[in-house]
C-alpha positions as a LaTeX table, in Angstrom:
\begin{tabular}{lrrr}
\hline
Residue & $x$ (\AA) & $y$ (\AA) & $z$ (\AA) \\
\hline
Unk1 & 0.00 & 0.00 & 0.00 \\
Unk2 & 1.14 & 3.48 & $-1.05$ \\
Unk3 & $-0.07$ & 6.96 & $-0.26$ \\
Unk4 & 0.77 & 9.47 & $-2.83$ \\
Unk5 & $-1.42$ & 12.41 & $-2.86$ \\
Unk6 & $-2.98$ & 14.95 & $-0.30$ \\
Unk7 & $-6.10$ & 17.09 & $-1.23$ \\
Unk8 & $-8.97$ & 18.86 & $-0.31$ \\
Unk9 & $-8.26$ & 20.47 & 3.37 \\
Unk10 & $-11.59$ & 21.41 & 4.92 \\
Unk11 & $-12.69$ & 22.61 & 8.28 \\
Unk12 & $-15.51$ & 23.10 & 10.04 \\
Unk13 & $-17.08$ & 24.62 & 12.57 \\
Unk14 & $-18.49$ & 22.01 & 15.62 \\
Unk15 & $-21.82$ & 22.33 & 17.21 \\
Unk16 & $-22.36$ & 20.00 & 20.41 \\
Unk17 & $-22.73$ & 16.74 & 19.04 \\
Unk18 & $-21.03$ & 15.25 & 16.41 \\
Unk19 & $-22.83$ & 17.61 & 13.47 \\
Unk20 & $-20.46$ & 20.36 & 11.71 \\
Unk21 & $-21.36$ & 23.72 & 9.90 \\
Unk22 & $-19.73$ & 27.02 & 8.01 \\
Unk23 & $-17.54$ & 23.83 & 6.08 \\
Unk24 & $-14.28$ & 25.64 & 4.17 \\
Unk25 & $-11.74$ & 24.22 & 1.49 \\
Unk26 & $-8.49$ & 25.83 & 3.05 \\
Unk27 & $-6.55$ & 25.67 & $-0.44$ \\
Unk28 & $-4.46$ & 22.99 & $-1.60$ \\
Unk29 & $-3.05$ & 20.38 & 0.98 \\
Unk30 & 0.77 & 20.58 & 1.19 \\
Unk31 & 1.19 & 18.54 & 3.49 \\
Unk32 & $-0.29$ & 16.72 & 6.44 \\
Unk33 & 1.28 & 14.80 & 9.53 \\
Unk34 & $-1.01$ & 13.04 & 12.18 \\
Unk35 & 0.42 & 12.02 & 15.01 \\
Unk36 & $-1.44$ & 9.71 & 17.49 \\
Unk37 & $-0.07$ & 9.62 & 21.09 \\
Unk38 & $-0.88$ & 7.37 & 24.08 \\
Unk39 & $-1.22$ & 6.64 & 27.44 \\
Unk40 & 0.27 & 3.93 & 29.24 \\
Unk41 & $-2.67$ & 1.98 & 31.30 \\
Unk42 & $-0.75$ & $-0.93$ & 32.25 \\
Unk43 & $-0.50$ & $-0.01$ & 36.05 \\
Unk44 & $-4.32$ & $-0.06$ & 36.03 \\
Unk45 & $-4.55$ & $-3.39$ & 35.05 \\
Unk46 & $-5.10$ & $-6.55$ & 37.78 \\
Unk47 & $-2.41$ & $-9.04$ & 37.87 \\
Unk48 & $-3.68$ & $-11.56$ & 35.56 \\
Unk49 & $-3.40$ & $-8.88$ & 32.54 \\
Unk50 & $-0.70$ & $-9.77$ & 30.83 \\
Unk51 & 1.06 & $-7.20$ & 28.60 \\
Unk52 & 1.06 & $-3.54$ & 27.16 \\
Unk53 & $-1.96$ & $-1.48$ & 27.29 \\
Unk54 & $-2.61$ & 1.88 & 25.43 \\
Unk55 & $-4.89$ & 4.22 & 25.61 \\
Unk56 & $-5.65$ & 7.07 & 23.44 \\
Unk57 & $-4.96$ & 10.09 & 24.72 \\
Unk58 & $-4.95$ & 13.08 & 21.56 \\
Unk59 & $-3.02$ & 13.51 & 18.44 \\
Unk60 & $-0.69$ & 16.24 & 17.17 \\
Unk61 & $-1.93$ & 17.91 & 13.58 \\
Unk62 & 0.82 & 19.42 & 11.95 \\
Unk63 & $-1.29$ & 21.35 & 8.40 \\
Unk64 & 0.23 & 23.35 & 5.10 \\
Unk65 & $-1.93$ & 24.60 & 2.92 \\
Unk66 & $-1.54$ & 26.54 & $-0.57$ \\
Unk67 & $-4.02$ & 29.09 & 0.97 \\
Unk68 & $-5.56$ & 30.49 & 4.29 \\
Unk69 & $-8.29$ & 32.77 & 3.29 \\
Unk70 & $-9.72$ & 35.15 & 6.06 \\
Unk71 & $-13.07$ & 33.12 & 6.68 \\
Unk72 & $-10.87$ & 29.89 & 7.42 \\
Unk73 & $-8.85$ & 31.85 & 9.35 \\
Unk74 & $-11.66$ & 32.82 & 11.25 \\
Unk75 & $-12.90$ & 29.47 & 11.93 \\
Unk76 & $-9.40$ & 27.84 & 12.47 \\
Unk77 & $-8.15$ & 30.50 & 14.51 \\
Unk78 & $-10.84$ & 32.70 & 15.75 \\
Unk79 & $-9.48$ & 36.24 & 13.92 \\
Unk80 & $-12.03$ & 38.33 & 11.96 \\
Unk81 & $-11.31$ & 40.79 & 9.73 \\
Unk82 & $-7.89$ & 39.81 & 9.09 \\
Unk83 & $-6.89$ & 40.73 & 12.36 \\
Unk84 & $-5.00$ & 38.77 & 15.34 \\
Unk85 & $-6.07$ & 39.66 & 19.19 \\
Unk86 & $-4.39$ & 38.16 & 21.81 \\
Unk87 & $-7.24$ & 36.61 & 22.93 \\
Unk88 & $-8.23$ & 35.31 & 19.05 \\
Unk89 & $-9.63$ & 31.70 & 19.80 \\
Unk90 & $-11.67$ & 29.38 & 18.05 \\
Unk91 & $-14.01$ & 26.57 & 19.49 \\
Unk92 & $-13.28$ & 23.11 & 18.53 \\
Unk93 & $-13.52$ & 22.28 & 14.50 \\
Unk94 & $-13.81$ & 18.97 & 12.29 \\
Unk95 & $-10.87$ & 18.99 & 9.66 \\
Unk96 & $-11.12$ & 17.00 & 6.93 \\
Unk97 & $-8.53$ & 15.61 & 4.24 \\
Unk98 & $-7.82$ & 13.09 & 1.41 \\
Unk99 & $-5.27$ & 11.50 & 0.27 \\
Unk100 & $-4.89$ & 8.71 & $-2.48$ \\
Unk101 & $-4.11$ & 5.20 & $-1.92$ \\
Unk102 & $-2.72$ & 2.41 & $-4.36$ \\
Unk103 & $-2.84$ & $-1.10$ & $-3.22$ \\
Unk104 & $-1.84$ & $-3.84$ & $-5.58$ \\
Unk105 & $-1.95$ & $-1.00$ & $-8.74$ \\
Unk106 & $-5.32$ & $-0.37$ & $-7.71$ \\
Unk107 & $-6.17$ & 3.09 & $-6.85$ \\
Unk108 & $-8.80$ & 4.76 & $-4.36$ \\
Unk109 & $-9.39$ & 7.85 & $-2.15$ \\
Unk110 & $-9.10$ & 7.54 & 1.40 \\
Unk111 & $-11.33$ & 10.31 & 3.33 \\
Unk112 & $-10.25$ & 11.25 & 6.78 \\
Unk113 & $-12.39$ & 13.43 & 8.88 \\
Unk114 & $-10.93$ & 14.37 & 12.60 \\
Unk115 & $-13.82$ & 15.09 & 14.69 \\
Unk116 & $-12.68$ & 17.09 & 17.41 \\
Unk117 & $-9.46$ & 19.19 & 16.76 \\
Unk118 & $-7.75$ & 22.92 & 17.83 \\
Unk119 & $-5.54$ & 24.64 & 15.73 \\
Unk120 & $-3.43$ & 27.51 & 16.05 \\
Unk121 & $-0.85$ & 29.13 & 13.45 \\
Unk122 & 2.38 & 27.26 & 13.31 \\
Unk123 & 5.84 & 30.09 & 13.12 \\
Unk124 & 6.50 & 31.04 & 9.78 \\
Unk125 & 9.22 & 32.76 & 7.49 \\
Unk126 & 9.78 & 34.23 & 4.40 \\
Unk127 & 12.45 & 35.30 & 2.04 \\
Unk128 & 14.29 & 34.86 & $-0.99$ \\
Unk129 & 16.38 & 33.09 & $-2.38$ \\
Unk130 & 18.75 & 35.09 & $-4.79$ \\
Unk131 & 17.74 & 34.72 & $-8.15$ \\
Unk132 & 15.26 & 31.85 & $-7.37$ \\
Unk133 & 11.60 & 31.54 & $-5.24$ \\
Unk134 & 11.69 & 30.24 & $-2.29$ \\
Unk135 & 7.90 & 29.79 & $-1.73$ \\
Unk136 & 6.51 & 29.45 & 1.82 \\
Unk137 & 3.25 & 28.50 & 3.11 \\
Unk138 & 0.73 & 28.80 & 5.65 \\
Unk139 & 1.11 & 25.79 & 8.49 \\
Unk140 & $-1.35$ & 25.45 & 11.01 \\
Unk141 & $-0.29$ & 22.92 & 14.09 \\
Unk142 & $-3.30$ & 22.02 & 16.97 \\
Unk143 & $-4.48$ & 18.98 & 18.69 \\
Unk144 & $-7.09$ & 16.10 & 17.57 \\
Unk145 & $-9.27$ & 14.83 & 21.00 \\
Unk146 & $-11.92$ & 12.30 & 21.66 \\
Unk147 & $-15.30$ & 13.77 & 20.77 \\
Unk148 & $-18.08$ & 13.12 & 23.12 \\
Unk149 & $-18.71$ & 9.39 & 22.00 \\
Unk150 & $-15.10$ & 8.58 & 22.95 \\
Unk151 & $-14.35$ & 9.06 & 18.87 \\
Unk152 & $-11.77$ & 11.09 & 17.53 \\
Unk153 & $-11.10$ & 10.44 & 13.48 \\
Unk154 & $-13.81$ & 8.51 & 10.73 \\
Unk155 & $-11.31$ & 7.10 & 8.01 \\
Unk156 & $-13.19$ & 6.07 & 4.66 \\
Unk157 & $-12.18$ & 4.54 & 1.31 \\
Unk158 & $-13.89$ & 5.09 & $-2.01$ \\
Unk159 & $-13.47$ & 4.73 & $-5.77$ \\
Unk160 & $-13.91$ & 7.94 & $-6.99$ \\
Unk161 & $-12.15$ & 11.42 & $-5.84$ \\
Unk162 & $-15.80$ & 12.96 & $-6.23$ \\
Unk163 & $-17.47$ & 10.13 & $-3.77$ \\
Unk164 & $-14.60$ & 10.98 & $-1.00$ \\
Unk165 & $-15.14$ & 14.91 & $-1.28$ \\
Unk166 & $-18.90$ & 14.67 & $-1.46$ \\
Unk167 & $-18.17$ & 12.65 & 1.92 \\
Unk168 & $-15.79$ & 15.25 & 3.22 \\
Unk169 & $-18.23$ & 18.08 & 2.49 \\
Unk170 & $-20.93$ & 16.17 & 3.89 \\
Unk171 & $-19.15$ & 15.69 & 7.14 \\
Unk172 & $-18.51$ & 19.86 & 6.97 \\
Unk173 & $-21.99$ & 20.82 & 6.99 \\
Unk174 & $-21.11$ & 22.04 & 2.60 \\
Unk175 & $-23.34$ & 20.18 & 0.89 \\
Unk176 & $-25.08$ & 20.98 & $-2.33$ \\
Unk177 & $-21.01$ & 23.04 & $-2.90$ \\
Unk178 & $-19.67$ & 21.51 & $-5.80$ \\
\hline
\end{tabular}
């Protein structure tokens, strides 16, 4: 199995429950690292558990995009009108991405929605080069939790790019968007 394409970067606003609204593309996906992280509940365990246990506890989001346009910045990051307060903060959002998957030269689209996360704007430079670009874009870093059901990211494959970003913009409260 082979990843080898990221797309289609949407948020969300989250209302209480597991239902999403004001759904945004944030440009193109650059790139896109999940990282899951556990607890150790071994020590909670009686004596005739044998082994390792995990637990979930949250995962770190690590997000570049082509593009963050004011409304996602808004929802992402809590700003409005372009402008960051020092007490900017946004309520918990659903992001949303796709990437495509080969297995056995077979190729589908792998939808993954994170149900709970918090993002904030990752440091960022610019410059030049000399004579060539030296492009930079926006990053976004944050958390992904446990929603209220215990669930924290819906993973689904499909056979068409359309089926996984009707899904996506299903999940983000966009449909009827094409």
């Amino acid at each position: 199995m082979a990843y080898i394409g990221l797309a289609y970067p949407i948020i969300a606003r989250k209302r209480d429950g597991p239902e999403y609204y004001d759904g945004i593309l944030t440009g193109k996906a650059v790139e896109a690292e999940i990282t899951p992280n556990y607890i150790d509940t071994s020590g909670y365990t009686d004596i005739n558990d044998l082994g390792q246990k995990k637990e979930f506890a949250y995962a770190d989001i690590k997000l570049t995009t082509s593009d963050l346009p004011d409304t996602a910045r808004a929802i992402a990051l809590g700003e409005s009108d372009g402008v960051s307060r020092d007490r900017d903060e946004s309520g918990m959002i659903g992001l949303g991405l796709m990437r495509t998957r080969i297995v056995d030269d077979r190729v589908t689209y792998e939808a993954i929605w994170l149900h709970q996360t918090k993002l904030w704007e990752a440091s960022g430079t610019s410059g030049t080069r000399g004579e060539t670009v030296d492009f930079q874009t926006p990053a976004l870093e944050g958390i992904a939790e446990p929603d209220e059901n215990g669930e924290w990211r819906t993973t689904k494959q499909f056979g068409t790019r359309n089926e996984a970003l009707s899904w996506l913009k299903e999940k983000a409260g966009m449909e009827g968007e094409t």
